[in-house]
C-alpha positions as CSV (number, residue, x, y, z in Angstrom):
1,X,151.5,68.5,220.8
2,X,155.3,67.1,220.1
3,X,154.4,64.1,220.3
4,X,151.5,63.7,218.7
5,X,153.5,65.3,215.1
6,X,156.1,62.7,216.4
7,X,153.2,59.9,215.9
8,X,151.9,61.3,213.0
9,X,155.7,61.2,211.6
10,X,157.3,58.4,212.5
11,X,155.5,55.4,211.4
12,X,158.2,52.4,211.4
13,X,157.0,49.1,209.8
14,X,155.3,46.3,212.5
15,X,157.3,43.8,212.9
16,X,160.3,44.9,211.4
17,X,160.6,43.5,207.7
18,X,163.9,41.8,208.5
19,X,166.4,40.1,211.6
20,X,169.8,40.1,212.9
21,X,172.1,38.4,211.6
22,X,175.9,38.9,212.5
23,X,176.9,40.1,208.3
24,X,175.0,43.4,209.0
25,X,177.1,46.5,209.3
26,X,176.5,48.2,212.8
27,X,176.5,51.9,212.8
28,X,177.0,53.6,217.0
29,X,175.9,56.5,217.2
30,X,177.0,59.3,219.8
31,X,174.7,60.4,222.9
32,X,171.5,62.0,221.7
33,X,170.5,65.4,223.3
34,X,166.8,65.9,223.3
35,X,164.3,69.2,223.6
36,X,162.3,69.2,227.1
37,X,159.7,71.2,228.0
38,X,160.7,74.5,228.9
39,X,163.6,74.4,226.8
40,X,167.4,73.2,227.5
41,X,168.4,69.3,226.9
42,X,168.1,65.9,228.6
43,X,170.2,63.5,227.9
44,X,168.9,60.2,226.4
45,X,169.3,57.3,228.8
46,X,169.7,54.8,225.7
47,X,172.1,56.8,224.6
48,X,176.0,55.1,224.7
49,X,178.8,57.2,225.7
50,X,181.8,55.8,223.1
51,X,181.3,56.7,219.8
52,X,182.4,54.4,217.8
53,X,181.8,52.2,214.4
54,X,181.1,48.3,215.1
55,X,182.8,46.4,212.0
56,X,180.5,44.3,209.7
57,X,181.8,41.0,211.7
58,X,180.7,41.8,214.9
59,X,178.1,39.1,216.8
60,X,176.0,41.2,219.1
61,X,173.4,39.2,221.6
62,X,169.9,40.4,222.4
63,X,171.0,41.7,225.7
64,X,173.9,43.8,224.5
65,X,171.5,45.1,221.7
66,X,169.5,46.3,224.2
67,X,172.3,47.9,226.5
68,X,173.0,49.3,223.0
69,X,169.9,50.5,221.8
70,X,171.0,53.5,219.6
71,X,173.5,51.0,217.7
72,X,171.8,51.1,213.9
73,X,172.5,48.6,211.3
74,X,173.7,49.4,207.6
75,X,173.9,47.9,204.5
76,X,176.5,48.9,201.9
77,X,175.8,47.5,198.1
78,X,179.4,47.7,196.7
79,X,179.8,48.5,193.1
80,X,183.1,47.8,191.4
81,X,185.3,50.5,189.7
82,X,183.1,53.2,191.1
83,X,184.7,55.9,193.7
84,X,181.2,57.5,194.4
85,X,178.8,56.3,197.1
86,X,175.4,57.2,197.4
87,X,173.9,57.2,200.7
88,X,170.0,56.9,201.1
89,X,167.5,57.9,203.5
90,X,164.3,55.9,203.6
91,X,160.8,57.4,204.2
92,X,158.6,57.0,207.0
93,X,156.9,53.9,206.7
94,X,159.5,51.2,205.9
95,X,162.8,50.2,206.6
96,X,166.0,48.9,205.1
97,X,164.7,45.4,204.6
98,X,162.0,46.7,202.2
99,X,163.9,49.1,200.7
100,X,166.8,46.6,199.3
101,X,165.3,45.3,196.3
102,X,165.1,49.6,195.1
103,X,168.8,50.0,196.4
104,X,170.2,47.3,194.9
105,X,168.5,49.0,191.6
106,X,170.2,51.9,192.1
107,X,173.5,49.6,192.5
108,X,173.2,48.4,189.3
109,X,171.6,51.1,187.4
110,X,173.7,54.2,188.2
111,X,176.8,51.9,188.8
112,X,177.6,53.3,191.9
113,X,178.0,52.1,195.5
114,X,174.9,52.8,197.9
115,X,174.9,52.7,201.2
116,X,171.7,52.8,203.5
117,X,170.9,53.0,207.4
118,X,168.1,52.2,209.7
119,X,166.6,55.2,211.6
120,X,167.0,54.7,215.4
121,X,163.3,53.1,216.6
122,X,163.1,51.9,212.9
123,X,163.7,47.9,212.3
124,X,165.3,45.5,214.7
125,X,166.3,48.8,216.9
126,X,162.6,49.5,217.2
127,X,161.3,47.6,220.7
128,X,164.3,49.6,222.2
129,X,164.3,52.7,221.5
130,X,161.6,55.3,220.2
131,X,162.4,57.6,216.8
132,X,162.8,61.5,217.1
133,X,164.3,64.0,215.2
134,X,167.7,64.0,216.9
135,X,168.0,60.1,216.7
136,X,167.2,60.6,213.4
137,X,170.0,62.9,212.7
138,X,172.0,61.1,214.3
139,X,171.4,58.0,212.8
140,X,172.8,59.8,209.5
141,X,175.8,61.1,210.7
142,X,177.0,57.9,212.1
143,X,176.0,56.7,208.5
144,X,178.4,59.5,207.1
145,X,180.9,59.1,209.5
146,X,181.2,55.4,208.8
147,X,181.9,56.0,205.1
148,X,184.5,57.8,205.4
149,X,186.3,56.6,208.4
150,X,185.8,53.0,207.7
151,X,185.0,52.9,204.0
152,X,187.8,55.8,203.3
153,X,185.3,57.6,200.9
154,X,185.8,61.0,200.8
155,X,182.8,63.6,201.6
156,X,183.1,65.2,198.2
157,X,182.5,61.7,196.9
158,X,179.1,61.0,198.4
159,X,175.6,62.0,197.1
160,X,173.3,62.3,199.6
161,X,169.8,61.0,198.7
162,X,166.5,61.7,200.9
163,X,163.0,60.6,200.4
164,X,160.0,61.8,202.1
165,X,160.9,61.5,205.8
166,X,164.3,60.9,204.8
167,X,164.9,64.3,202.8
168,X,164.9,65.9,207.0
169,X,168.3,64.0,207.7
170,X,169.5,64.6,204.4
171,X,168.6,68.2,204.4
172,X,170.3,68.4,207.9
173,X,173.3,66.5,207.3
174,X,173.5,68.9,204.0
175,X,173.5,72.0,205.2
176,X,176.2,71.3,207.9
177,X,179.7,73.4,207.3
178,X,182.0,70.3,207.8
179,X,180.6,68.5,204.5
180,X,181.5,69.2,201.0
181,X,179.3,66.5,199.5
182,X,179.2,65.5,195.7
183,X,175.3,66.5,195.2
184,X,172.0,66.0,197.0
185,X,168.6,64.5,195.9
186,X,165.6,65.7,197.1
187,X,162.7,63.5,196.8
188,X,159.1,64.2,197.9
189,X,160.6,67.0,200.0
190,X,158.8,69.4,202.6
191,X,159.6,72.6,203.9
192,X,158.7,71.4,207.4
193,X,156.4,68.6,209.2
194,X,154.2,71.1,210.4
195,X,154.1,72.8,207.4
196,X,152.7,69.8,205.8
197,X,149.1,70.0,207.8
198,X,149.9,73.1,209.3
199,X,150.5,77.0,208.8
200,X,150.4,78.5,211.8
201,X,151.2,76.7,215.2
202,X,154.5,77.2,217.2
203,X,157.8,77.2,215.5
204,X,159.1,75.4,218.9
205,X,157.0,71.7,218.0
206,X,158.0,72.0,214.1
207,X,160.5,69.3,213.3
208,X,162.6,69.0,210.2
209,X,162.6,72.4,209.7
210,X,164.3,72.1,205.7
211,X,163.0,75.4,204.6
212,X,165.3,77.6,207.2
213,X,168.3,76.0,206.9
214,X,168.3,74.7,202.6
215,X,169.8,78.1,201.7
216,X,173.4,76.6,203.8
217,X,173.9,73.8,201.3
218,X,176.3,74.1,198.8
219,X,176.3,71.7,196.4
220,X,174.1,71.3,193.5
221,X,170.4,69.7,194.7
222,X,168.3,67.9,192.5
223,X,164.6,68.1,193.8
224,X,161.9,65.1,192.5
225,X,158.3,66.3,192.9
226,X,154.9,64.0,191.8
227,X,152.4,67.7,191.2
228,X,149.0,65.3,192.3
229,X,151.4,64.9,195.8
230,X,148.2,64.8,198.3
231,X,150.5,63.6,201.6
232,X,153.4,66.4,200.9
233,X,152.0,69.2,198.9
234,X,154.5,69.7,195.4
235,X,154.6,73.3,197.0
236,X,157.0,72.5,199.4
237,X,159.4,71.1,196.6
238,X,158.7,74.3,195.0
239,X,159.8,76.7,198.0
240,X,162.6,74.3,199.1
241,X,164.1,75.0,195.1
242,X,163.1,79.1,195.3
243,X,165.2,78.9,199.1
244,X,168.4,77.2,197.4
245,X,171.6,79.3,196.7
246,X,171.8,80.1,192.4
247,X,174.9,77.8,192.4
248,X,172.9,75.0,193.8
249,X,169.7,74.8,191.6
250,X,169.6,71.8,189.2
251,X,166.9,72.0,187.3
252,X,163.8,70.2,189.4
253,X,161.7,66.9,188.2
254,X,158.2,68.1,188.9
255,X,156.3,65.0,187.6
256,X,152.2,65.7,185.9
257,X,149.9,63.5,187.7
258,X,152.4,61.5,190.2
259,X,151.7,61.6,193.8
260,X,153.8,60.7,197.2
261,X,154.5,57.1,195.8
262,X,154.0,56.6,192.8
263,X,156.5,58.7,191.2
264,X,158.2,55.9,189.2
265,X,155.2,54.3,188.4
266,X,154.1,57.5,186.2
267,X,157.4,58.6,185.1
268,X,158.6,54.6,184.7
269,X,161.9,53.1,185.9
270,X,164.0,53.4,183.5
271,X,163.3,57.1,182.4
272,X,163.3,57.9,186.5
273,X,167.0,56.1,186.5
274,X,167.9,58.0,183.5
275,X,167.6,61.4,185.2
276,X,169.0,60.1,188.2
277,X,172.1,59.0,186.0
278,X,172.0,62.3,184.4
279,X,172.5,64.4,187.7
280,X,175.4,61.9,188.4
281,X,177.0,63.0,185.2
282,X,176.4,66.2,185.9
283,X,177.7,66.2,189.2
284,X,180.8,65.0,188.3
285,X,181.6,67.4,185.2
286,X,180.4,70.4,187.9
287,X,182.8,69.1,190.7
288,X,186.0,69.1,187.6
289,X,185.2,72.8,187.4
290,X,185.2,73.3,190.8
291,X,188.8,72.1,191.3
292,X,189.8,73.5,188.4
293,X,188.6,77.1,189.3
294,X,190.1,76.3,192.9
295,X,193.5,75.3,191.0
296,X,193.4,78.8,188.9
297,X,192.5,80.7,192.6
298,X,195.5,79.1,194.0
299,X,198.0,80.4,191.3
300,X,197.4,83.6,191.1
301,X,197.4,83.7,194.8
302,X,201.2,82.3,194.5
């Protein structure tokens, strides 16, 4: 039953929309532990032992790649003068090669670097290696990891962006204790795959499961919903908001008449950049409290 809400999830483009070439960013990512049946782990035997971050330089042959199978690739849209980064998380059907022309949008709209990552068993990784949920995740972490180890950019200076499939990693990655990330967008979200078909079937097959762990994040969380949604229902976006801590509610975009795609069709680009840009703003006037209410805390514990 796993697998088939794995099928129904992971749908990466055929063929991939794009190929190697040696400018790409590589992203490794660390051993993967995946459920079995019955419970524990099993190791995965693509999985590569070092953990480690390619540099954007490095010429990689189609035997390696396949001895390296979990080895993503990245693409980072630099935007001078700016010291945020916003990384994104594609939905289910596509890949990074489709996706540029939206990123480099972003880029140029928000003015503001963006980084993005393939999914393992999404693009050129896919004849080697099959997506789950903990590839997934761990796709995004090495995507994290590489930003601020390589790119020097600090957690609290990264906005993590999700769509559709992609608000599971970004949800994940979110809600984990060692981040202190700049703000989260949440867009087409659900409260769980099964959730999305499903209300009653066994919490062990559920993947992505947003809903139980959205309360952890900490940051402020914008949430984009289209209400006429008919692939993710717009109640999920509405529980996921309900289950966020006060401090991290930004007011929602729940958009009349848009569905699962066609959000910036109704709305229209510009105004849909415009709120984006807004929350940026916003963001960065919320984190000059923060340290400033952490500055007055410090004091008067001197």
């Amino acid at each position: 039953m796993g697998q088939l809400i794995g099928k129904f999830l992971f749908q990466p483009p055929e063929p991939p929309s794009y190929q190697y070439d040696n400018s790409m960013i590589w992203l490794k990512c660390p051993p993967v532990k995946e459920k079995k049946k019955g419970g524990g782990l099993l190791s995965s035997s693509e999985s590569d032992p070092d953990f480690g971050l390619d540099s954007s330089s490095t010429t990689i042959s189609k035997r390696e790649l396949q001895n390296c199978a979990v080895d993503v690739p990245g693409l980072f849209l630099p935007y001078n003068g700016s010291d945020l980064c916003l990384l994104y998380s594609h939905g289910n059907a596509t890949d990074l090669g489709q996706m540029k022309p939206y990123l480099d949008t972003l880029r140029s709209f928000l003015k503001i670097n963006v980084f993005s990552y393939e999914y393992q068993g999404y693009g050129i990784s896919r004849p080697h290696v099959k997506p789950t949920e903990a590839r997934v995740n761990c796709s995004i972490e090495a995507a994290v990891e590489y930003l601020f180890n390589v790119k020097q950019i600090p957690y609290n200076k990264i906005i993590v962006f999700g769509t559709s499939l992609g608000t599971g990693p970004t949800t994940y990655i979110a809600a984990k204790d060692k981040y202190n990330f700049r703000g989260v967008i949440l867009q087409s979200p659900f409260t769980s795959v099964v959730r999305i078909k499903f209300n009653k079937l066994p919490d062990a097959i559920d993947l992505f499961k947003n809903v139980d762990i959205i309360d952890k994040i900490e940051c402020p969380v914008l949430i984009i919903h289209g209400k006429s949604d008919d692939v993710v229902p717009f109640e999920h976006g509405q529980i996921l908001f309900d289950k966020l801590q006060k401090k991290a509610q930004y007011k929602p975009l729940f958009i009349d008449y848009a569905g699962h795609n066609n959000i910036i069709e109704i709305m229209s680009m510009e105004r849909y950049l415009k709120h984006l840009f807004k929350f940026i703003i916003y963001l960065n006037e919320y984190q000059q409290k923060l340290k400033q209410s952490q500055e007055a805390e410090a004091q008067v514990t001197n």
